[in-house]
N, C-alpha and C positions, 0 to 999 in steps of 0.2 A: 444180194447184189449191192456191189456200191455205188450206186450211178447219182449222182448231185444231180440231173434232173430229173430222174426216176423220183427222186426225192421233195423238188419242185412239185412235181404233178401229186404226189401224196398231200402235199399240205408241209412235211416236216422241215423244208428249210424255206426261208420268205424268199421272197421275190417280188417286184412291182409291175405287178402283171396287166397288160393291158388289152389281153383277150383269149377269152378261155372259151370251148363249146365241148362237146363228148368224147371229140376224137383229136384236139389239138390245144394247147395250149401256148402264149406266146407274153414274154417279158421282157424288161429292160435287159441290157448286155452290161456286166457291173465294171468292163474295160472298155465303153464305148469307143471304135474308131470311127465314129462321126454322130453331127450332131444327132440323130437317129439311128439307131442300134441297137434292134430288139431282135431277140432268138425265138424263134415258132419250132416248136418240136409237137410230133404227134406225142400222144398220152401211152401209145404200148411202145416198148422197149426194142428195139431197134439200131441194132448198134454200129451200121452205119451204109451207107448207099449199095454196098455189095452187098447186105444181107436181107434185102429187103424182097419176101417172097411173093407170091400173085396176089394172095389172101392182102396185103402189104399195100397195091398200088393206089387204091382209093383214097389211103390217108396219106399220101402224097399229093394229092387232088385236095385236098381236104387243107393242107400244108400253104400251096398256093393261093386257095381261096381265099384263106386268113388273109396272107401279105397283102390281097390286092382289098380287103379291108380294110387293113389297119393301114396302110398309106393313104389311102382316103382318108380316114378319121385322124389320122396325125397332120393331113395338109402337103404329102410330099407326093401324092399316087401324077399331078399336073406335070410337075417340075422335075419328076424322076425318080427313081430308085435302084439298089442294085438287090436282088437277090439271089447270093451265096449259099453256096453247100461243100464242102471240104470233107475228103474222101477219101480217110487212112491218114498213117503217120507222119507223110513224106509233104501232106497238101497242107497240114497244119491242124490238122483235127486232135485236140485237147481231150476232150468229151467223146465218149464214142458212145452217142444214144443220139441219134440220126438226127439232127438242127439244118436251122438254114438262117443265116443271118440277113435280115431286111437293112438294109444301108442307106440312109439319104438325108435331108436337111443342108447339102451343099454341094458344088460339081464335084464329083469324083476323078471327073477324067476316064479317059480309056484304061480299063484292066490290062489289055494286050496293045504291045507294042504292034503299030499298024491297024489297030483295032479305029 
């Protein structure tokens, strides 16, 4: 498999990682779109929100408990965050090994118009 975060979680390619535990791992975004933007992907392979089976849902649990760590420990969890998952070709999903990008250090704004 060629998966560049499959690869992450091996060891074989760096990253500046700022929280790793058995079943998740989470680092800087090397295109940040804001002052914070770090990717948390589980550590099994997962290639993306459709394929994710029952055995699958806990390290989605697992996914979100990160985020709501590491916006604490980053100083953003007070002032806000957004946390993104993109879901196939069409949503913008690059990487298809199941990510969720944590977004914050400044107002976003509403994602949806009306929102």
């Amino acid at each position: 498999m060629d998966c560049i975060f499959c690869k992450i979680v091996e060891g074989s390619v760096p990253s500046k990682k700022v929280f790793e535990n058995e079943h998740v791992v989470a680092f800087h975004d090397i295109q940040p779109a804001a002052p914070v933007h770090i990717l948390i992907i589980p550590k099994k392979h997962i290639a993306s929100m459709n394929d994710v089976q029952q055995e699958d849902w806990h390290l989605l649990g697992e996914v979100h408990r990160a985020a709501q760590h590491i916006a604490a420990e980053l100083g953003i969890a007070e002032s806000g965050y957004r946390l993104v998952n993109n879901c196939g070709k069409d949503s913008g999903q690059i990487v298809f090994h199941i990510h969720y990008h944590l977004l914050g250090g400044k107002p976003l704004g509403p994602l949806l118009a009306g929102a």
